[in-house]
C-alpha positions in Angstrom: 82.5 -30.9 80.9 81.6 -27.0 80.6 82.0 -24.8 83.5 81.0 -21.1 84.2 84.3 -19.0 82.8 85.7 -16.6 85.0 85.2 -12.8 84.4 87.2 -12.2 81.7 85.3 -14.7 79.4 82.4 -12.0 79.7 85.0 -9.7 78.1 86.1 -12.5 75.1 82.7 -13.4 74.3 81.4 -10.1 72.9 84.9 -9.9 71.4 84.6 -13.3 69.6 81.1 -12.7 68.5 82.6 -9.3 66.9 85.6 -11.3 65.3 83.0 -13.7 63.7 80.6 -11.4 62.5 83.5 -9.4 60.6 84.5 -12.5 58.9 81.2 -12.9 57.4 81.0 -9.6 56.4 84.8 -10.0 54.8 83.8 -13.6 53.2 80.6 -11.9 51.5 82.5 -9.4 50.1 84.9 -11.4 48.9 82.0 -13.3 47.3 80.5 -10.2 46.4 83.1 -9.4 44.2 84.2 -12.7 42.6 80.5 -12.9 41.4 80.6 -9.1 39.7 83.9 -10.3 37.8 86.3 -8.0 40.0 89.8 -8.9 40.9 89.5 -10.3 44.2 92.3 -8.7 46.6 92.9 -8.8 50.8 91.2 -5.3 50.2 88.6 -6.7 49.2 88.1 -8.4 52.4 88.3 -4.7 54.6 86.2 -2.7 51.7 83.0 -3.5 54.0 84.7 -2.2 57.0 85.8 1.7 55.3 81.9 2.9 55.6 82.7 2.4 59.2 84.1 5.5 60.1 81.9 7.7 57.8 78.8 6.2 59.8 79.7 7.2 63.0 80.1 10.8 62.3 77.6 11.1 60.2 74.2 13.2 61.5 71.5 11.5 62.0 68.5 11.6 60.0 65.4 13.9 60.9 62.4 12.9 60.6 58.6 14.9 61.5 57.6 13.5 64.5 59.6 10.4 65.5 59.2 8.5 68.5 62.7 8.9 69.3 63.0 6.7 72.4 61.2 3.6 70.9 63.4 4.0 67.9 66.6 4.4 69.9 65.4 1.3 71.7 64.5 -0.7 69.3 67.6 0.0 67.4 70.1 -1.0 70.2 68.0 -4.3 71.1 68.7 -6.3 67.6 72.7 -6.1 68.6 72.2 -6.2 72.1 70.0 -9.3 72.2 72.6 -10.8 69.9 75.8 -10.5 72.4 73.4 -11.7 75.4 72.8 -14.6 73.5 76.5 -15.8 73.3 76.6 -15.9 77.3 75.6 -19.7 77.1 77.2 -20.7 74.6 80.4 -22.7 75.6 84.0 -22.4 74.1 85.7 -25.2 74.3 85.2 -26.3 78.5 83.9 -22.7 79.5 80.9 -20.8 79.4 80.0 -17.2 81.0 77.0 -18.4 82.1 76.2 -22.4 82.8 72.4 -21.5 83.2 70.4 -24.6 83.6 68.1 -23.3 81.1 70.8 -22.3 78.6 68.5 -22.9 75.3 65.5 -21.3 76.9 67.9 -18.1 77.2 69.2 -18.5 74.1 65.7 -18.5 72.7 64.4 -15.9 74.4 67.5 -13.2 73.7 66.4 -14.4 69.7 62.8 -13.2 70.7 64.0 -9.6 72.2 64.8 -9.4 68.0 61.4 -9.1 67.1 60.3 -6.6 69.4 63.7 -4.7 68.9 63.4 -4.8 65.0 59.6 -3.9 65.2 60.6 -0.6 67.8 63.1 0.4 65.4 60.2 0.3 62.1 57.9 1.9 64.0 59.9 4.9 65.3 60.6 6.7 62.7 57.2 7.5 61.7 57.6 6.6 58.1 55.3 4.2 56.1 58.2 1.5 55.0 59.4 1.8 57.3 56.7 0.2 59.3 56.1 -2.3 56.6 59.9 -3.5 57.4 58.8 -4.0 61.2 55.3 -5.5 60.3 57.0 -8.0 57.7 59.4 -9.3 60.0 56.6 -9.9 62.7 54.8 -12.0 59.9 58.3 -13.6 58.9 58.7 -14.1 62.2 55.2 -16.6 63.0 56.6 -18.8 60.3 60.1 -19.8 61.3 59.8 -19.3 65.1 57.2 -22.4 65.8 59.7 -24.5 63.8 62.9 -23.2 65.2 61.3 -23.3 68.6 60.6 -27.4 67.7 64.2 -27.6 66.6 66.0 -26.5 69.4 62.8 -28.6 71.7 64.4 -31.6 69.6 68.3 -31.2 70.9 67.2 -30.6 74.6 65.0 -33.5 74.5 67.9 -35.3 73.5 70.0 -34.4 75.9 67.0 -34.3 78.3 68.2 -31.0 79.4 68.0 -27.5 78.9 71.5 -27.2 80.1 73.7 -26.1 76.6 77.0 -28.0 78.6 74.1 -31.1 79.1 73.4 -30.8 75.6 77.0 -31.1 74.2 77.8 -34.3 76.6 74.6 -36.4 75.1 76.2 -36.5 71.6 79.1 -38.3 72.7 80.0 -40.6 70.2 77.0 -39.3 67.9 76.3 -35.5 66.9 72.7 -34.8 67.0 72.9 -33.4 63.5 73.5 -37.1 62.1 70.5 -38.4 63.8 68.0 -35.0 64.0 69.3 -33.6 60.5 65.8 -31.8 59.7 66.1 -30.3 63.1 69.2 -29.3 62.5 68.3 -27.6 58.9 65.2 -26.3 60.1 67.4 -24.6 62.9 70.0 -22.9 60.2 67.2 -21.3 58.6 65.9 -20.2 61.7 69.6 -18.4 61.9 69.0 -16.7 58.5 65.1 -15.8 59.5 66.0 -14.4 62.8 69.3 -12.4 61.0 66.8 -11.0 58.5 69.7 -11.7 55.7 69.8 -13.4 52.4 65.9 -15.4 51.9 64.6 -13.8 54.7 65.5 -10.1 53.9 62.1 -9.2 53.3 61.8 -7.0 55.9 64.6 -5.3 54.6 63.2 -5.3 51.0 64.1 -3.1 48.0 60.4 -3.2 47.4 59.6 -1.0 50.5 63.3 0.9 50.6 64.6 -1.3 52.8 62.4 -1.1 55.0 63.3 -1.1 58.3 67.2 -0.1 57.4 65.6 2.8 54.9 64.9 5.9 57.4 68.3 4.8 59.9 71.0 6.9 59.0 74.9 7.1 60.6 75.1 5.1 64.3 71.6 4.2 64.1 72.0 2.0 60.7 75.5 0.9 61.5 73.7 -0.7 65.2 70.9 -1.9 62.8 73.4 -3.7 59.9 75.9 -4.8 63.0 72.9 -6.5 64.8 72.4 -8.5 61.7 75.6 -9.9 61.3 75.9 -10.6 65.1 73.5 -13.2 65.1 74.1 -14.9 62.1 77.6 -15.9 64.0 75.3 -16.5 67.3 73.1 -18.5 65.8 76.2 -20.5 63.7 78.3 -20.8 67.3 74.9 -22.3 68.6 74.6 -24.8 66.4 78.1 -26.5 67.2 76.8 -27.3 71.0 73.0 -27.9 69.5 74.1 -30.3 67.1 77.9 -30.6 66.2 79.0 -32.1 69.8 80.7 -28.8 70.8 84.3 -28.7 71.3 84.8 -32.7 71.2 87.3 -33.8 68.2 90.4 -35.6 67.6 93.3 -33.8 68.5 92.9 -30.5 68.8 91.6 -29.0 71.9 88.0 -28.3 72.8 88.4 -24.6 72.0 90.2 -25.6 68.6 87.1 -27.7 67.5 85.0 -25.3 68.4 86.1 -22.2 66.6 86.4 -24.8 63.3 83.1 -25.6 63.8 82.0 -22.5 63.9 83.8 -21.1 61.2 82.3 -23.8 58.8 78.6 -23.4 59.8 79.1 -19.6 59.5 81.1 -19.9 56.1 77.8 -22.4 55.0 75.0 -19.9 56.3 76.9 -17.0 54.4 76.9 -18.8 50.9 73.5 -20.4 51.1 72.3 -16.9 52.3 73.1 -15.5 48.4 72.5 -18.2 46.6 68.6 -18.3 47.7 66.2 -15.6 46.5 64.3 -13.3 49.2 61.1 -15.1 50.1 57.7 -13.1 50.3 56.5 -13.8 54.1 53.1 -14.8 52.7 54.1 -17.5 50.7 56.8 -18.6 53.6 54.4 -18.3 56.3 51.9 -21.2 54.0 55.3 -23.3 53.8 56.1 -23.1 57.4 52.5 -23.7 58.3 51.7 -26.5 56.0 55.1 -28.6 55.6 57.9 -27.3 58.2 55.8 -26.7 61.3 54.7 -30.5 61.2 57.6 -32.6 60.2 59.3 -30.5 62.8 57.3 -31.9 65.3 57.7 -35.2 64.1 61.6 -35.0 64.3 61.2 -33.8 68.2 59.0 -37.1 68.7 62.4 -38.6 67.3 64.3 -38.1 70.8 61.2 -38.0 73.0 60.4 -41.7 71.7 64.7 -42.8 72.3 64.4 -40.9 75.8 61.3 -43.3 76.5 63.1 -46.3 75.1 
């Protein structure tokens, strides 16, 4: 049973979210640096976190003729968007907001991303800038029909849009078990719509990194934070969507959940550098030709048991 938390829970949640996107950052460092060959230390768990400091007092970078305010907004949607997401996610039996269309919110906060990450490559008035923000548009019509038939796969389950609704239907059977290409075309979703690891293209050394290249101090750190925020949204999604939420043997709902979590996010960050970045072109044909189609054949999967 989920129930709308009270108002501190709209204080944890962006607090959580922050506490899980750190500990990717810290596990990838500490990956980072066992693949180079370095001693690996607790230091080398904070080293990400020392450019910090640096970043916020640093001067921005000036550009002839920005648009400023697109830039600006752009730049602050990607984290945004990402922290909005969380509000209907559930932690254990509470949830800042028990909207009855919880995945359609969660969907649509993932959407804001493209518009947000397109603002901030446009701004700056630079040509890769731009590229970034056109690349991730064109990443983005290949993995949002199949992510879209994904999460339409775990709500027809459930027969709800409801995220609490959704947990409660795999009650004695996680949706993963019985929906697992839904549930992997969902976790690449996660790494699409996080523009890291395959789906840095945006991002690319190619172009300068792109969309990161022409941000500078606040404006990069808001950009690179935005990134890691959702990979630990889209990971705390997927244990309501498809790991049966908080529900475990004993340990309480909130326990289970943070496990859960931990180990989807822990899975996303290694698979994320052991994949090369994919050109958009070539992902758009897969999407298109193979993962847009057996993804709607998995959702007739729960539509034909909901009928039955």
């Amino acid at each position: 049973m989920t129930e709308a938390g009270t108002w501190w829970t709209l204080l944890a949640a962006p607090v959580l979210l922050l506490a899980l996107a750190g500990l990717a950052v810290a596990g990838s460092a500490l990956l980072d640096a066992r693949d180079a060959g370095r001693p690996v230390r607790v230091a080398t768990l904070g080293r990400p976190f020392l450019g910090v400091p640096r970043a916020l007092l640093a001067q921005p970078r000036r550009l002839p003729a920005p648009d400023v305010l697109l830039w600006r907004a752009g730049v602050i949607t990607v984290p945004v968007a990402a922290i909005l997401s969380t509000l209907v996610i559930p932690f254990g039996g509470a949830v800042v907001a028990d909207l009855s269309v919880g995945v359609v919110w969660f969907n649509a906060m993932e959407v804001l991303t493209w518009a947000g990450l397109w603002l901030a490559g446009w701004g700056p008035n630079a040509a890769f800038s731009l590229v970034g923000g056109y690349r991730f548009l064109a990443q983005g019509l290949a993995y949002e029909l199949p992510l879209m038939f994904a999460l339409i796969s775990a709500a027809t389950g459930a027969q709800s849009l409801r995220v609490g609704d959704v947990v409660a239907a795999q009650h004695g059977l996680w949706f993963a078990v019985w929906m697992p290409f839904a549930f992997v075309v969902y976790l690449a979703g996660v790494l699409a719509f996080s523009f890291l690891g395959p789906f840095a293209y945006p991002a690319g050394r190619d172009i300068a990194d792109g969309v990161l290249g022409e941000t500078s101090g606040v404006d990069q750190l808001l950009l690179q934070a935005g990134r890691w925020l959702w990979l630990a949204s889209g990971a705390a999604m997927a244990v309501p969507l498809f790991l049966g939420g908080g529900a475990g043997p004993g340990l309480p709902g909130w326990a289970w959940q943070a496990v859960k979590t931990v180990l989807v996010l822990g899975l996303l960050v290694w698979v994320m550098r052991r994949l090369p970045v994919l050109r958009a072109d070539r992902y758009v044909e897969f999407a298109w030709v193979v993962l847009l189609p057996v993804a709607v054949l998995q959702t007739l999967v729960p539509a034909l048991a909901a009928l039955g």
